[in-house]
C-alpha positions as CSV (number, residue, x, y, z in Angstrom):
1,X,26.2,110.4,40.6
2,X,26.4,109.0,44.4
3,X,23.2,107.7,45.7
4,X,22.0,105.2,48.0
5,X,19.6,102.7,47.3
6,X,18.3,98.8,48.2
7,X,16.7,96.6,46.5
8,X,15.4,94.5,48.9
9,X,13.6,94.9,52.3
10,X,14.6,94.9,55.8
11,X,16.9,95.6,58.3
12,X,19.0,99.3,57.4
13,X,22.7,97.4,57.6
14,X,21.4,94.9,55.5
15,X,19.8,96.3,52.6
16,X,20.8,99.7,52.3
17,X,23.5,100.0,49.9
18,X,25.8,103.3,48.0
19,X,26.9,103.3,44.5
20,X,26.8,105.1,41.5
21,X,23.8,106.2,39.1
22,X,23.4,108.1,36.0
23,X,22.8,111.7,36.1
24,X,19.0,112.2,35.9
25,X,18.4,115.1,33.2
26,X,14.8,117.0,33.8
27,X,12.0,116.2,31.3
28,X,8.9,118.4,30.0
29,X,7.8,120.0,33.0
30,X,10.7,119.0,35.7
31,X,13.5,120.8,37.2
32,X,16.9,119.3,38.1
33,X,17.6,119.8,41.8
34,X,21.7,119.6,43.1
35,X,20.8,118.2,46.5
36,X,22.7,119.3,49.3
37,X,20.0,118.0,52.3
38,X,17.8,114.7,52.3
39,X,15.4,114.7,55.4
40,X,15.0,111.2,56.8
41,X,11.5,110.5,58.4
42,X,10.0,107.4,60.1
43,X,8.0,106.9,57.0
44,X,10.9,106.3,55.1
45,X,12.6,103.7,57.7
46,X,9.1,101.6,57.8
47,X,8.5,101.5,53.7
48,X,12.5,100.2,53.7
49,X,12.1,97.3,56.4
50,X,9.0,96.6,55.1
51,X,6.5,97.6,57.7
52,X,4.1,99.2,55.0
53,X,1.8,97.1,52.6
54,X,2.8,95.4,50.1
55,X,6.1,94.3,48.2
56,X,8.8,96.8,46.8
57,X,7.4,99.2,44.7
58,X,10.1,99.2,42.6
59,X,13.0,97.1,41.7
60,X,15.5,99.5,43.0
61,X,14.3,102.5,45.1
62,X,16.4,105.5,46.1
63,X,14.6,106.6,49.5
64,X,13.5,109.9,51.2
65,X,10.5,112.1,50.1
66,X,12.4,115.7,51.8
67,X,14.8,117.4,50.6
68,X,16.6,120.8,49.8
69,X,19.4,121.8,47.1
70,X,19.3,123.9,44.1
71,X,17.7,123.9,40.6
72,X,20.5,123.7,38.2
73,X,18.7,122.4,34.8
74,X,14.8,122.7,33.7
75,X,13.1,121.1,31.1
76,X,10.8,121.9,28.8
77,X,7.9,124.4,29.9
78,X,9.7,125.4,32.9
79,X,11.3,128.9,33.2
80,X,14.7,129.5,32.9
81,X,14.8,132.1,35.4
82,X,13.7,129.3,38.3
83,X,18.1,127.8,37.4
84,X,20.0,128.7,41.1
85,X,16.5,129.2,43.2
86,X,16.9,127.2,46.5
87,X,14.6,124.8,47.0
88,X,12.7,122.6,49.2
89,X,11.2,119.4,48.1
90,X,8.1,117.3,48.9
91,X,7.0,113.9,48.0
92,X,9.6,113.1,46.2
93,X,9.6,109.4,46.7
94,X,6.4,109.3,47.1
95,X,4.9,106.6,44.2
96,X,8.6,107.5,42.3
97,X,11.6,105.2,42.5
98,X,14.5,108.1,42.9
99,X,14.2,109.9,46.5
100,X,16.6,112.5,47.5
101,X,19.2,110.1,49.0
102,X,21.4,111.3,45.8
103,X,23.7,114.0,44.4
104,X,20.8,114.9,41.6
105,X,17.1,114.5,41.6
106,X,14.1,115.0,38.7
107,X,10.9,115.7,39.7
108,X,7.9,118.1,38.8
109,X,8.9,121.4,39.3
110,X,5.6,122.1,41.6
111,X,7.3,120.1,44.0
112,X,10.4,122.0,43.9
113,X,9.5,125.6,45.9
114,X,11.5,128.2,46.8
115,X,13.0,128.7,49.9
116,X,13.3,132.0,51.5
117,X,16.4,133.7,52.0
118,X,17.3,133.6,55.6
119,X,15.9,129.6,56.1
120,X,19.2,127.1,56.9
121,X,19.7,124.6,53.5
122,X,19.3,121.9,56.3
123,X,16.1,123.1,57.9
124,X,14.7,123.1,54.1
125,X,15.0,119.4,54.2
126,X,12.2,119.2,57.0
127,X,9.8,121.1,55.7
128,X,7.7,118.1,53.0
129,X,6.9,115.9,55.6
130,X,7.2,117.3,59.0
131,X,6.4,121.4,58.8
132,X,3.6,120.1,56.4
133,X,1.9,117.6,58.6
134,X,2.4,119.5,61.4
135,X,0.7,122.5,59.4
136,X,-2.7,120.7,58.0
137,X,-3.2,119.4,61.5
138,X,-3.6,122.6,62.6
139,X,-5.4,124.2,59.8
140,X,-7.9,121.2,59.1
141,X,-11.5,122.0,59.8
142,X,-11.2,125.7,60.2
143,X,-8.0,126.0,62.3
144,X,-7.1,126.6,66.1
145,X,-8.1,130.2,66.3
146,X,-9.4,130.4,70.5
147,X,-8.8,126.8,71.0
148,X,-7.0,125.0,73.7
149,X,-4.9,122.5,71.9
150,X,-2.7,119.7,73.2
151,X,0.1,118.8,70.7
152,X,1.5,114.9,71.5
153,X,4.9,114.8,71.5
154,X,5.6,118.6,71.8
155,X,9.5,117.8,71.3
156,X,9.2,115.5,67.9
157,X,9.9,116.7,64.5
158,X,5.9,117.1,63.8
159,X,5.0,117.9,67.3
160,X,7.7,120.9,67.4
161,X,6.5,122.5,64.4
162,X,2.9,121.7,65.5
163,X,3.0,123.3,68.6
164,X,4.4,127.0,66.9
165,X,2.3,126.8,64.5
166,X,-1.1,126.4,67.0
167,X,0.4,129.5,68.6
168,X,1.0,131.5,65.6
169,X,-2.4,130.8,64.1
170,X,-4.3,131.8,67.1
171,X,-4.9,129.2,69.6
172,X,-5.6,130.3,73.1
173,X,-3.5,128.0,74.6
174,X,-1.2,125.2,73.8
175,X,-0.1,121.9,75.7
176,X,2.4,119.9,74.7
177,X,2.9,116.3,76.0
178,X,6.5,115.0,76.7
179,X,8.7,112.3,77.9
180,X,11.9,114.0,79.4
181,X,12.9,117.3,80.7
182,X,15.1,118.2,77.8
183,X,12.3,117.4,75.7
184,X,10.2,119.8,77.6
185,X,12.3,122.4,77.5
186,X,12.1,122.0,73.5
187,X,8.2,122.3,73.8
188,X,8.4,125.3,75.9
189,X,10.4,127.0,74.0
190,X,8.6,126.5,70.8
191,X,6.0,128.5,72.6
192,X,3.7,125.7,74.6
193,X,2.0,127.0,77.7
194,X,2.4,124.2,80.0
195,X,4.4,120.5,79.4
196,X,3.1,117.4,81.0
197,X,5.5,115.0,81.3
198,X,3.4,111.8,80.7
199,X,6.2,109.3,81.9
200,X,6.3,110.9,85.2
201,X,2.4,112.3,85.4
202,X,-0.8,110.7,84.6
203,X,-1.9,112.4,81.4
204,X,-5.5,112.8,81.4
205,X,-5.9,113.8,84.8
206,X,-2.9,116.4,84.2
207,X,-4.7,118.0,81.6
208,X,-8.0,118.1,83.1
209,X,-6.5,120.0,86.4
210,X,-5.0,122.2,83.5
211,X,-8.4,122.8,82.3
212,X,-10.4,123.1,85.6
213,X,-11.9,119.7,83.5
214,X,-13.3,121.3,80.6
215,X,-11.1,118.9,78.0
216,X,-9.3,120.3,75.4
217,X,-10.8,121.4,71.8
218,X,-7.7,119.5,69.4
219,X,-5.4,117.0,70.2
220,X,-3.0,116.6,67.5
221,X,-1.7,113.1,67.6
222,X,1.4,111.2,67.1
223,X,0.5,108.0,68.1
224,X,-3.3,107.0,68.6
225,X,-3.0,103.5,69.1
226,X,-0.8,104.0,72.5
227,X,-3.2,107.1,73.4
228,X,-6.1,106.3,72.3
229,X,-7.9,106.1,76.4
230,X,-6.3,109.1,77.2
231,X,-7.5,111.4,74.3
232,X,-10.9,110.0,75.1
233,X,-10.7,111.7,78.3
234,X,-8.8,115.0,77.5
235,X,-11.3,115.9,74.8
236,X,-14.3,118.4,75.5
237,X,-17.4,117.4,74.2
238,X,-17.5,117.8,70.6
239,X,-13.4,117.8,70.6
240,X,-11.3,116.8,67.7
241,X,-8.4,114.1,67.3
242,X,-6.8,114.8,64.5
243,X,-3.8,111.8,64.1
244,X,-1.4,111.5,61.8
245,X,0.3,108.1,63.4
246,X,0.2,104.8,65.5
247,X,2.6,102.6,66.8
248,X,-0.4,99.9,67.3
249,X,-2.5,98.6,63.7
250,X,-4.9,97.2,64.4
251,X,-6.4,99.7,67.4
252,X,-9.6,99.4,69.8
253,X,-11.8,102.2,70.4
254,X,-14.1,102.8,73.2
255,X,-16.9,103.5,71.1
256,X,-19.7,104.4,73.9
257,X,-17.8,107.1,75.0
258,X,-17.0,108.7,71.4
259,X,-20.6,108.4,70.7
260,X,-21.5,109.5,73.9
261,X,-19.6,112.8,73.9
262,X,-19.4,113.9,69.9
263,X,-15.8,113.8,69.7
264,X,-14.2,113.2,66.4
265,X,-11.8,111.8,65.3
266,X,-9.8,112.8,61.7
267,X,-7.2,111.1,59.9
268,X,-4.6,112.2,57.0
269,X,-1.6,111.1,55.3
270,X,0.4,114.4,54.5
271,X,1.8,112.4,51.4
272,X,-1.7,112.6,49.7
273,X,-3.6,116.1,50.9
274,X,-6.0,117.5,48.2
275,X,-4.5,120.0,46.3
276,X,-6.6,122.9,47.8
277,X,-5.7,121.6,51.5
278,X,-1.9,121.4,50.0
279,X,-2.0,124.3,48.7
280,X,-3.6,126.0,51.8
281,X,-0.6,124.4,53.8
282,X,2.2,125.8,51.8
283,X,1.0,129.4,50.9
284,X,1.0,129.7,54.9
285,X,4.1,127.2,55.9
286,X,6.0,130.1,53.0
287,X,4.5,133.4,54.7
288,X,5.7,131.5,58.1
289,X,9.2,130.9,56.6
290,X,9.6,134.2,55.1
291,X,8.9,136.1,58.3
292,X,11.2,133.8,59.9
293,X,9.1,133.1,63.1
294,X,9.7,129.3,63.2
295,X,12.2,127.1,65.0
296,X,13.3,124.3,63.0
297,X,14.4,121.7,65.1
298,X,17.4,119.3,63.9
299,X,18.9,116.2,66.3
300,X,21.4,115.5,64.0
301,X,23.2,116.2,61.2
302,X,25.0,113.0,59.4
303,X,26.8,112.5,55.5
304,X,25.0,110.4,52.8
305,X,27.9,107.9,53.8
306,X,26.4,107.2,57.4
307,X,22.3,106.6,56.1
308,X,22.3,103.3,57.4
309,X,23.5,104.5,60.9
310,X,20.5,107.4,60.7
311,X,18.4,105.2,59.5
312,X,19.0,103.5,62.6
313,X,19.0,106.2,64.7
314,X,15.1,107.5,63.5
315,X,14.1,103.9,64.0
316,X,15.3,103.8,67.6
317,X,12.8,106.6,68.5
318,X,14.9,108.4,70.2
319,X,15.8,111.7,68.7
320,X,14.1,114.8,69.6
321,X,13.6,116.5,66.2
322,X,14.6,116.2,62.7
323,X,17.9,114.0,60.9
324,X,18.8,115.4,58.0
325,X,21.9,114.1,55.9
326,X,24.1,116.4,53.7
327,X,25.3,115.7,50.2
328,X,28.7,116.0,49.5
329,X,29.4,116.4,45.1
């Protein structure tokens, strides 16, 4: 089979490399997955130039944790009736060598879920990493139901998801943060109430007027580290930061103010929810899905052939949603 690989970290032209693998065949409890989709994230760009902790995990590593194709062998234990389902695909690189950057994956059939009819193949490649943060953010500690939430970076593959989800799950209102028009035309029409556009607007002092002062009850953050001071000041007392990312490790907090005011702050990695909170996110990402009420938001679509430009391209920062590559067999 195609895949493509490196063995070695750092820069995408360097070490990112295609060639040719053994078919994988499915043991006791796996399914076999045909990929057609492999969803690139910013995770997987920073574990392949070596931003994360550590040395490579592996020797050789096939990279990407989303994907979406369809079951065409099961091993032992697994129905035969689950052969042709459509499927989406979570942490599939996660702690495992072989990633979805392939023509044929192995991997625990929990990990392989259905995809409703109606739902494109490509959007089913965003679903393990973005649609799933962006879902526990808003579900954590009891949900959004009659809050006022601002979603940072309303326009980006998390923050688009995040910001229909707030709406669809109750939230009184929703305000999305943004860096350029286009971008906040995205936001709006995932359903935010107002857009501030923080390159052109102070931030904080936007919000408050937007909330006659009052703060807001959840921010859910892409990157803490570069807005950490303003978060301080758009939360109400007792308001929750919920972050998922930082572009700055290590951070400073102003801790007199936190203390001060009783805001919290939480913290996840999507890769490693507890099952009930996992399970919680994808019994109501799949009711979502099967109703069809969300937007799924794709920048680009590229060929297996060009991951070293995409990879490229999701480093840059610049896209406003998902990149997805297809798999051709």
């Amino acid at each position: 089979m195609k895949a493509a690989y490196y063995q070695q970290q750092g820069a995408a032209l360097e070490v990112l490399k295609l060639g040719h693998w053994p078919e994988p065949n499915p043991g006791p409890g796996e399914v076999r997955v045909r990929m057609l989709w492999s969803g690139v994230n910013p995770s997987d760009v920073k574990s392949r130039a070596g931003l994360r902790r550590g040395p490579m995990p592996f020797p050789t590593v096939i990279p990407h944790s989303d994907g979406m194709g369809v079951i065409d062998q099961v091993g032992a234990g697994v129905a035969a009736s689950r052969l042709g389902e459509r499927v989406w695909l979570w942490n599939a690189g996660w702690g495992r060598p072989h990633g979805t950057a392939c023509q044929w994956i192995c991997l625990p059939q929990e990990q392989a879920v259905l995809l409703p009819d109606g739902v494109d193949d490509a959007a089913g490649a965003c679903l393990g990493i973005p649609a799933l943060t962006a879902m526990h953010a808003v579900l954590m500690d009891g949900g959004v139901t009659g809050q006022t939430v601002l979603v940072a970076g309303g326009a980006g593959a998390v923050g688009h998801y995040a910001v229909q989800m707030a709406v669809q799950l109750g939230a009184a209102r929703v305000i999305a943060s943004a860096s350029t028009p286009a971008k906040a035309e995205l936001a709006r029409a995932a359903g935010a109430d107002e857009v501030v556009m923080y390159k052109s607007e102070p931030l904080a002092e936007r919000v408050a007027e937007l909330t006659a002062g009052r703060g807001v009850d959840r921010i859910i953050e892409v990157d803490l580290g570069a807005n950490a001071q303003a978060d301080v000041q758009m939360l109400r007392p007792g308001g929750q930061c919920v972050a998922y990312g930082s572009s700055v490790t290590p951070m400073q907090l102003p801790f007199f103010p936190l203390i001060s005011r009783n805001l919290q702050l939480k913290f996840f990695i999507v890769y490693s929810l507890a099952q009930a909170d996992r399970e919680l996110a994808h019994s109501v990402l799949q009711r979502m899905l099967e109703r069809g009420v969300l937007q799924h938001n794709i920048a680009a679509r590229l060929k297996l052939d060009d991951i070293v430009q995409a990879h490229e391209q999701v480093e840059q920062g610049s896209l406003s949603g998902n990149l997805v590559l297809q798999i051709d067999h």
